[in-house]
KOLSE-499767 format. One record per residue: x, y, z of N, C-alpha, C in turn. Coordinates in steps of 0.1 Angstrom, whole numbers, plus 2048, in hexadecimal, padded with zeros to 3 digits. Example, Ala and Ser with C-alpha at 12.3 -4.5 7.8 and 13.67 -1.06 7.14 Angstrom:
! residues 2
8847C784E87B7D384E8847DF84E;8807EA8478897F584788180084F;
***
This chain:
! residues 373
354B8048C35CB78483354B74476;345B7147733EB6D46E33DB7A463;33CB8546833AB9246234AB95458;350B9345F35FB9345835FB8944F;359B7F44F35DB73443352B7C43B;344B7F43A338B80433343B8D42B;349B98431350BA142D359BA0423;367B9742436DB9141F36AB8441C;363B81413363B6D41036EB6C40A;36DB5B40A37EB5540637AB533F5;388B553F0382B583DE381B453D8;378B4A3D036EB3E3CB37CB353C4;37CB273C5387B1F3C0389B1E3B2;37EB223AB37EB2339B382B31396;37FB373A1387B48399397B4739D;397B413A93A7B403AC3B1B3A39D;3A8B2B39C3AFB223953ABB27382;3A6B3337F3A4B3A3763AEB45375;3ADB4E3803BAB583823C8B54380;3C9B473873DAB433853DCB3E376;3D5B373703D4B343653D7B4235B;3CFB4C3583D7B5B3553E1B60359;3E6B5A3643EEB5E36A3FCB5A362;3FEB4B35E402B4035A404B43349;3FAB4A3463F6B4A3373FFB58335;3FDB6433C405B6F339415B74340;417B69341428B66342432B66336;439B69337443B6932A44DB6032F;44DB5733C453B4D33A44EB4033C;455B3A33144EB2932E446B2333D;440B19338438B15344433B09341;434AFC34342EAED33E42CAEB34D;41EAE434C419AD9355415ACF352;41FAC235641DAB4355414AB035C;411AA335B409A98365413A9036A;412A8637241BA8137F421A7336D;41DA7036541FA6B359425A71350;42AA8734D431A8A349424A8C33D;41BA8B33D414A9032F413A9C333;40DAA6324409AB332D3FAAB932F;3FAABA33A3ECABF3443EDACF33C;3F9AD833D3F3AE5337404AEB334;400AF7328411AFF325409B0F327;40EB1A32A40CB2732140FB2731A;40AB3731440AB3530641FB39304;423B3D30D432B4230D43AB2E307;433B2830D43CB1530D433B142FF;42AB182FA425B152EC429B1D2E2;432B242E3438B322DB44BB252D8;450B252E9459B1B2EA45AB0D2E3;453B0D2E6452AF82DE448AF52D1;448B022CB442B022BD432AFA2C1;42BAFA2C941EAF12CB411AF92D2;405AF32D13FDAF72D83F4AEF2E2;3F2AF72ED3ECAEE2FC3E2AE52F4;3DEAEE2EC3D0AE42E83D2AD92E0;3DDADC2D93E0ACE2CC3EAAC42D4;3EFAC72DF3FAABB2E43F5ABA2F4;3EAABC2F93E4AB73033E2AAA308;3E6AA63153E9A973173F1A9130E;3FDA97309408A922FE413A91309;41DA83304422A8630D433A8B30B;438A8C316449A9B31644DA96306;44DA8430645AA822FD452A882EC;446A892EB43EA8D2DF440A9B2DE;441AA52EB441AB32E8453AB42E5;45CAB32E946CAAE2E9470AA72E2;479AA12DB47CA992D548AA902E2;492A992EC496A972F848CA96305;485A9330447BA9630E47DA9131D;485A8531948AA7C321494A8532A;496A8D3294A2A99331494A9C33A;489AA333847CAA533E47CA9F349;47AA8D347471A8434C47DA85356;488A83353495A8435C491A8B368;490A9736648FA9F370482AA0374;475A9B37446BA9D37846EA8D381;475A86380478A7A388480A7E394;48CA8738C494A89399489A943A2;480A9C3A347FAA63A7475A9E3AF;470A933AC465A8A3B246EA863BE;478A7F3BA47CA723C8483A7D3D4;488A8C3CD490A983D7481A9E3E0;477A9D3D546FAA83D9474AB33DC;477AB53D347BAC23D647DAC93C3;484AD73BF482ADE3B348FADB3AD;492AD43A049DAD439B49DADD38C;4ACAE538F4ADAEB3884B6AE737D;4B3AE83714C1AE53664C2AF1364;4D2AEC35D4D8AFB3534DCAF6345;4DAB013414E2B023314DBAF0328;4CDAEC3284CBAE33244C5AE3316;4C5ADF3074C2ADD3004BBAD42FE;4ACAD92F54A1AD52F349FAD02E9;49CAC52DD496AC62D248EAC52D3;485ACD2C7473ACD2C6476AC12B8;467ABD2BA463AB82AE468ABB2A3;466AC729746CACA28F47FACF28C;482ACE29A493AC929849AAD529F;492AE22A049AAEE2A849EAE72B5;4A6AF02B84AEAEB2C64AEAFB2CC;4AAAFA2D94A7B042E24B0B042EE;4B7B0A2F24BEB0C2FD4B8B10309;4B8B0B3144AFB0E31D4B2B0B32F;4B1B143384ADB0D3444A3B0C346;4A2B00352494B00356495AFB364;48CAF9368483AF5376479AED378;47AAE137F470AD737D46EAD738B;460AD9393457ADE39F44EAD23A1;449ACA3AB43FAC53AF431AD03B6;42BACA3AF41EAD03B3411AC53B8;410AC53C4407AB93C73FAAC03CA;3F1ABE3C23E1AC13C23DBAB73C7;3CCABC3CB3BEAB33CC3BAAAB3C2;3C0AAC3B53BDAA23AB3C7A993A5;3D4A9B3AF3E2A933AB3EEA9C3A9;3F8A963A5405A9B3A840AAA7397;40DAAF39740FAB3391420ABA38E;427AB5380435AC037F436ACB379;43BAD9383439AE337B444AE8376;44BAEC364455AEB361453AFA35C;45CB02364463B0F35D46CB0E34F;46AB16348476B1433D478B2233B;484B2133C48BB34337495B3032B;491B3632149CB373104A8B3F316;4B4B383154BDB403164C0B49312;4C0B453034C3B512FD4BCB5E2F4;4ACB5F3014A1B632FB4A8B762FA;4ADB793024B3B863054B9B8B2F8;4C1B812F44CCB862EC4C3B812DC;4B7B772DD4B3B782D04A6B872CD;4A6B892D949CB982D84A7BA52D4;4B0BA42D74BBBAC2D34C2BAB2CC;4C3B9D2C14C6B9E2B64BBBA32AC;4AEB9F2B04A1BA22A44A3BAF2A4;4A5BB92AF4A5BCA2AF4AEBCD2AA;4C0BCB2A84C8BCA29F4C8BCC291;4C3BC12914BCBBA27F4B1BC327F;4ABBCB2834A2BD827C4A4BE127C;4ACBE42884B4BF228B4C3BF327C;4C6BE827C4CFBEC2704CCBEC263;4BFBE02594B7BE32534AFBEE250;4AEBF525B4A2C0325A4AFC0E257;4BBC1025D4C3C1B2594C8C14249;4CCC0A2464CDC032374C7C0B22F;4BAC0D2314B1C102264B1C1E225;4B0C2622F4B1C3222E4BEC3B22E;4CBC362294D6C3722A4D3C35215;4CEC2A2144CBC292034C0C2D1FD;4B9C362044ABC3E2044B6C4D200;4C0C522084C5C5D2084D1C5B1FD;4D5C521FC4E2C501EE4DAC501E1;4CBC491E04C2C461D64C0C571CC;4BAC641D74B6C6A1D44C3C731CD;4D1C731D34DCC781D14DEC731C1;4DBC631BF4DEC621B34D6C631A8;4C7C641AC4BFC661A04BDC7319B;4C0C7D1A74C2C8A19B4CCC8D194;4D8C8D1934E0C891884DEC8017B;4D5C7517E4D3C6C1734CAC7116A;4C0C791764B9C7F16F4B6C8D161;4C4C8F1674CDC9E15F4D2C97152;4D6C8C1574DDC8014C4D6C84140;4CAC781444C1C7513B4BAC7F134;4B6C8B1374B3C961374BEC9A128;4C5C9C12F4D2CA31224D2C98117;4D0C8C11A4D0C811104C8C85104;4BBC811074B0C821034AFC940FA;4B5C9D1014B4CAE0F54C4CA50E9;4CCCA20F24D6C9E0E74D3C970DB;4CAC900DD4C6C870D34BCC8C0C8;4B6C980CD4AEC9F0C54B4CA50BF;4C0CA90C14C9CB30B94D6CA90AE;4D3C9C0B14DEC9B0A94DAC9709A;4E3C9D08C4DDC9B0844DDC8B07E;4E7C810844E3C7607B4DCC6D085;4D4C670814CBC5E0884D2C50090;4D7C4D08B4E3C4208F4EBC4709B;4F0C5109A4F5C5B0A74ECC560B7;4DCC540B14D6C530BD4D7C470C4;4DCC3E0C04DDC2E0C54E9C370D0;4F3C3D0D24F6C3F0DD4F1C460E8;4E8C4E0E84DFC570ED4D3C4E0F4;4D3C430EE4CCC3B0F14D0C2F0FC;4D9C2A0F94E5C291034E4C2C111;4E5C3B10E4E8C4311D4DAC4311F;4CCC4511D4C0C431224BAC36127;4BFC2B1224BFC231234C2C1D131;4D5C1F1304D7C1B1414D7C23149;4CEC2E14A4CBC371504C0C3215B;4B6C3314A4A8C291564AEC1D15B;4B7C181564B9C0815F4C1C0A16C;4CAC1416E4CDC1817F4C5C22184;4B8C2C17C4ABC2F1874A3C2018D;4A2C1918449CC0E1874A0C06192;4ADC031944B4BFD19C4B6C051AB;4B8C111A74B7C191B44A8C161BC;49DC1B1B548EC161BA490C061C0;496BFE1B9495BF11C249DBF01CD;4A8BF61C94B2BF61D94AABF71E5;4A1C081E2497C0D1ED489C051F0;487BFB1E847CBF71EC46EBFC1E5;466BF61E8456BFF1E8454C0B1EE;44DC141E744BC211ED43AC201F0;434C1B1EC42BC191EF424C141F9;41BC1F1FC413C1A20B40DC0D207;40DC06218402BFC2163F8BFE216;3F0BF62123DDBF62133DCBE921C;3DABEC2283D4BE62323C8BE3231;3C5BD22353BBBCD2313BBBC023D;3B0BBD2413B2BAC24A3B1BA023E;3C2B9C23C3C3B942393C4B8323B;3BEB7E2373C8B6C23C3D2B66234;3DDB6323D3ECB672343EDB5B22F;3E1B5022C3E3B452273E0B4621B;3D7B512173D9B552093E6B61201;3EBB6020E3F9B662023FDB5A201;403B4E20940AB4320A406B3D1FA;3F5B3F1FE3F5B311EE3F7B3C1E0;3F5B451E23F7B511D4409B4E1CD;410B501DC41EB4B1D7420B3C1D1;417B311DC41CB261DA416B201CA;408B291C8408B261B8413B271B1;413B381B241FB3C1A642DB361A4;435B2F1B243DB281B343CB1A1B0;430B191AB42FB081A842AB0A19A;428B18192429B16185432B1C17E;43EB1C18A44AB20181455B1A181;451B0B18745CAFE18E451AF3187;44AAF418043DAE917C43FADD181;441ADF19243DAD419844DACE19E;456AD4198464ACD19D46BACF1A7;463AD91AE466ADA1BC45CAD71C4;458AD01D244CACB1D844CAD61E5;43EADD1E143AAE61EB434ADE1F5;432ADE20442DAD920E423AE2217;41CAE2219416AEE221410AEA22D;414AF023C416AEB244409AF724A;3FDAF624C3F8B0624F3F2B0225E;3F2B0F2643E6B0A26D3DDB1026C;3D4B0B26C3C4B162633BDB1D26D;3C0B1F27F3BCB202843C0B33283;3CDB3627E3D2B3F2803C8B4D27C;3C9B562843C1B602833C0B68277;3BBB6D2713BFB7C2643C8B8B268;3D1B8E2623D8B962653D3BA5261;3D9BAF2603D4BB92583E2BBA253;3E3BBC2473F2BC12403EEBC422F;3F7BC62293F1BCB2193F6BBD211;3EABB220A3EBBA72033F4BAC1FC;3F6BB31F43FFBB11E4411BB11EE;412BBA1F5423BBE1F9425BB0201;419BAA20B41EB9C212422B9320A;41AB911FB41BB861F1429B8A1EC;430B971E943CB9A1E3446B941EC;444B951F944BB95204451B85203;446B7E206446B6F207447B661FA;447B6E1EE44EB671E145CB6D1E1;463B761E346FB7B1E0475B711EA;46FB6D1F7476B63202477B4F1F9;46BB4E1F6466B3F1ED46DB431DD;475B4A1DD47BB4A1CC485B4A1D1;48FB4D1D949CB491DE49CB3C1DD;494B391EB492B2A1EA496B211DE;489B241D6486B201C9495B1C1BE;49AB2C1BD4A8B2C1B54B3B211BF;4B8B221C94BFB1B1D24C0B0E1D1;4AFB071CB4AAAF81D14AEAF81BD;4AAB001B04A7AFF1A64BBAFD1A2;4C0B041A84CDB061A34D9B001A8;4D8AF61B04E0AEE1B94DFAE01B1;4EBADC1AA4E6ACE1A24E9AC41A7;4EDAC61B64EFAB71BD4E3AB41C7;4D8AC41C44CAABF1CF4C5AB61C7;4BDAAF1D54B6AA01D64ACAA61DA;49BAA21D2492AA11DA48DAB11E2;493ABD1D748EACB1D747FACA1E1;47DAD41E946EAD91F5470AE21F7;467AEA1F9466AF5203457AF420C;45AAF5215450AF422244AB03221;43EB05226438B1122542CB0E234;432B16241429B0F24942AB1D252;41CB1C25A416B2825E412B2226D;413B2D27A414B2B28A413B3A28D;40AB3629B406B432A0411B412AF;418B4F2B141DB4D2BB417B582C3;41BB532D2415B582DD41DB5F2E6;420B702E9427B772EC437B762E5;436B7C2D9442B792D3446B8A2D3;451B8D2D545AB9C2D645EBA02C7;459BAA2C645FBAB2B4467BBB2B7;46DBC42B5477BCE2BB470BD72C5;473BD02CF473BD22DD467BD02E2;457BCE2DB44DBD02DA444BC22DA;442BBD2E7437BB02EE42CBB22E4;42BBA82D841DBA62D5417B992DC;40AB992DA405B8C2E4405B822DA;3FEB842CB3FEB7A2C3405B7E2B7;40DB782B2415B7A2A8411B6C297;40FB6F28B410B6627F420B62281;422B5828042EB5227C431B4B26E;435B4C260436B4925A445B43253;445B33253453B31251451B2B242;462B30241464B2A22F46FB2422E;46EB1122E47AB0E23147FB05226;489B0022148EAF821449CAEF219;49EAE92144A8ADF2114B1AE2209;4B1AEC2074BEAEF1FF4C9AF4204;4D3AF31FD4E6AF91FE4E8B0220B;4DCB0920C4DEB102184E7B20218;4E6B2A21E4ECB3621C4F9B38224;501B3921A510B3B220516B40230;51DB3C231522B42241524B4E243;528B5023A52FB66239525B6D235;519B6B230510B7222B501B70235;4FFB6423D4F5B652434EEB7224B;4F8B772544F6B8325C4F4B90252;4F2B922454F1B9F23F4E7B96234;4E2B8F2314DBB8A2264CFB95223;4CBB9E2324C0BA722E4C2BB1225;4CFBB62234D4BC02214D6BC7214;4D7BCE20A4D0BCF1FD4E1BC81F8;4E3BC31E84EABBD1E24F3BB61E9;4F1BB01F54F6BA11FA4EEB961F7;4F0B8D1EA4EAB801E74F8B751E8;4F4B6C1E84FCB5B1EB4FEB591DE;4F2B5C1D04F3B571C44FBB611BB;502B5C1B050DB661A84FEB6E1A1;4F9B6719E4EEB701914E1B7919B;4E6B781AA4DBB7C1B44DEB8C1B3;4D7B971B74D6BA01B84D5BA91C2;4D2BA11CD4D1BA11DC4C5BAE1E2;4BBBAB1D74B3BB81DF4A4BB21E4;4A4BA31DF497B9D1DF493B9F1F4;499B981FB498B9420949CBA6210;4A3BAB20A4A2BBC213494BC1211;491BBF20747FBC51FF479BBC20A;477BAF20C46EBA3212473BAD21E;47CBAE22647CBB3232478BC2236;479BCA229471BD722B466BD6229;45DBCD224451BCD22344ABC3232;450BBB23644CBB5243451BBF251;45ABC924E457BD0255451BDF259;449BE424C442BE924D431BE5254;42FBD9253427BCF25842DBCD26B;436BD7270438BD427D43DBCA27F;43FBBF274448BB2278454BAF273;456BA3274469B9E26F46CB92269;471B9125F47EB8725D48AB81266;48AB77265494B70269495B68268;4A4B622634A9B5325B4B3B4C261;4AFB3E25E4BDB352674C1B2B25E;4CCB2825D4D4B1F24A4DEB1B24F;4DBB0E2494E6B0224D4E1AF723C;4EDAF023D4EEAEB22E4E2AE4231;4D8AE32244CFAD62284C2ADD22C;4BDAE82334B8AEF23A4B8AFF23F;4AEB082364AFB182374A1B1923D;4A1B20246493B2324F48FB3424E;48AB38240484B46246475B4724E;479B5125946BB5126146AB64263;45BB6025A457B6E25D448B6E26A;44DB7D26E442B8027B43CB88279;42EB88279427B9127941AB95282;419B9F28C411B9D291405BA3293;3FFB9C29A3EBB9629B3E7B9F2A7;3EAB9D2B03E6BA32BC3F1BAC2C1;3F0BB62C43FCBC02D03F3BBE2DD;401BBB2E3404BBD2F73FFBC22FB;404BD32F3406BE22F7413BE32FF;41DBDB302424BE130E434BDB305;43DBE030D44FBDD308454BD230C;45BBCA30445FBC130A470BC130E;
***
């Protein structure tokens, strides 16, 4: 018997209570651990992706601080106490701190330790399925967009090209010089629909990959946008400086994230019943976020959000899409460019608009999985 223990020994209680803890940490479903008081003892990083927060910054904080309903929490960490036993909700709505509302089941468990009572709360996003299958959607139809106007682009510029071409001998041959103001004309709006065709398609140009920190694209735009509003709109910057350096090409991210902060900008600039014009400019690392089909472990989160008018009903679901703008004088190619160029960077766009309130959030990510999600 003694030979059999010395053979097999029992595994050490710090590796156990380290293993489950990874264990806990590489889940992709939520995970909070209360104290018998409802503060929190510990989240993965899956419940810190969920509740916009970090283990480390809201530690011993308690439910109603991480929730803004929290009290739905404490609810059921009560009932689960006096049943002893596991209570499950359905279909429960969450607010966080900053105002999202999350749809959610969950499960609230007793866990009684050697150092006190503990509640362990499952949380599953309802509608995490269908928002991974809309982001793949929104790039799968984005990506044929472009190359559908990549193949009409080339159709039209050799013709224009013939145009301009014949223009230009025409003009050399005609004898009165005044004659050429029409010739001129046709060269003219010639180059102005090559030109336009080149923006439909975007940048052709490779990136130059580099490890950037995307807090200096943020402030490169947030200058330029504060010396082109001389102060009449109030930028806010919400960063977290802990966030890691990315690799991506500086000049196309800065394009990317001004073409997004100049919507903004015209929206908050051109609305004469806004009050009290912002845009928020705030930066979060998330933890196992899915970007088309594809588990990264750490992802840049970068949101751009304003108080203004907000983007129409009929236009929200195609806003990426080349000449769909909200504004009469818009052009609609600024946010298809911002979305070709963030997803050449492997990441995504995505926006949510309600009067009062436009949330662009771009993803880009830091660390890969390696695996599908």
């Amino acid at each position: 018997m003694n030979s059999f223990s010395s053979k097999f020994p029992k595994p050490d209680k710090v590796t156990n209570e380290s293993f489950n803890t990874r264990l806990l940490d590489n889940l992709t479903t939520a995970v909070v651990v209360l104290d018998k008081g409802c503060h929190l003892f510990h989240m993965n990083p899956a419940a810190e992706a969920l509740l916009e927060t970090s283990a480390r910054h809201s530690h011993k904080a308690h439910i109603t601080e991480l929730l803004r309903n929290g009290d739905i929490i404490e609810q059921a960490t009560a009932t689960a106490r006096k049943a002893n036993n596991t209570i499950i909700s359905r279909k429960v709505e969450l607010v966080l701190p900053s105002g999202n509302k999350v749809l959610v089941d969950h499960a609230t468990s007793i866990v009684n330790d050697t150092s006190g009572l503990f509640f362990l709360i499952e949380i599953q996003e309802i509608n995490r399925s269908w928002s991974i299958s809309r982001k793949e959607t929104v790039l799968a139809k984005h990506e044929i967009t472009v190359e559908m106007i990549r193949g009409l682009s080339h159709e039209i510029k050799n013709p224009l090209g013939g145009i301009r071409g014949a223009a230009q001998l025409l003009a050399s041959e005609l004898p009165n010089s005044q004659l050429q103001d029409y010739t001129n004309v046709i060269i003219e709006e010639t180059d102005r629909l090559v030109n336009l065709v080149d923006r439909l398609t975007g940048p052709y140009k490779k990136p130059v990959i580099r490890r950037i920190n995307i807090h200096e694209v943020l402030e490169r735009v947030r200058n330029l946008v504060e010396a082109e509003t001389r102060g009449s709109i109030r930028i806010i910057r919400d960063y977290d400086p802990s966030l890691p350096e990315i690799s991506g090409d500086l000049e196309q991210l800065i394009q990317a994230v001004l073409n997004i902060v100049r919507n903004a900008m015209q929206a908050l600039t051109e609305n004469p019943k806004q009050q009290n014009p912002q845009i928020i400019l705030r930066t979060r690392a998330v933890s196992h976020a899915t970007i088309s089909s594809e588990l990264y472990k750490l992802v840049a989160r970068i949101e751009i959000i304003d108080n203004g008018p907000g983007i129409p009903p009929h236009i929200i679901e195609n806003i990426f899409y080349p000449l769909i703008s909200g504004r009469a004088e818009g052009t609609g190619l600024g946010l298809s460019i911002a979305q070709n160029i963030i997803k050449n960077h492997a990441g995504l766009i995505e926006c949510e608009s309600q009067e009062g309130r436009t949330r662009f959030m771009l993803s880009i990510p830091i660390q890969n999985e390696g695996s599908s999600a």
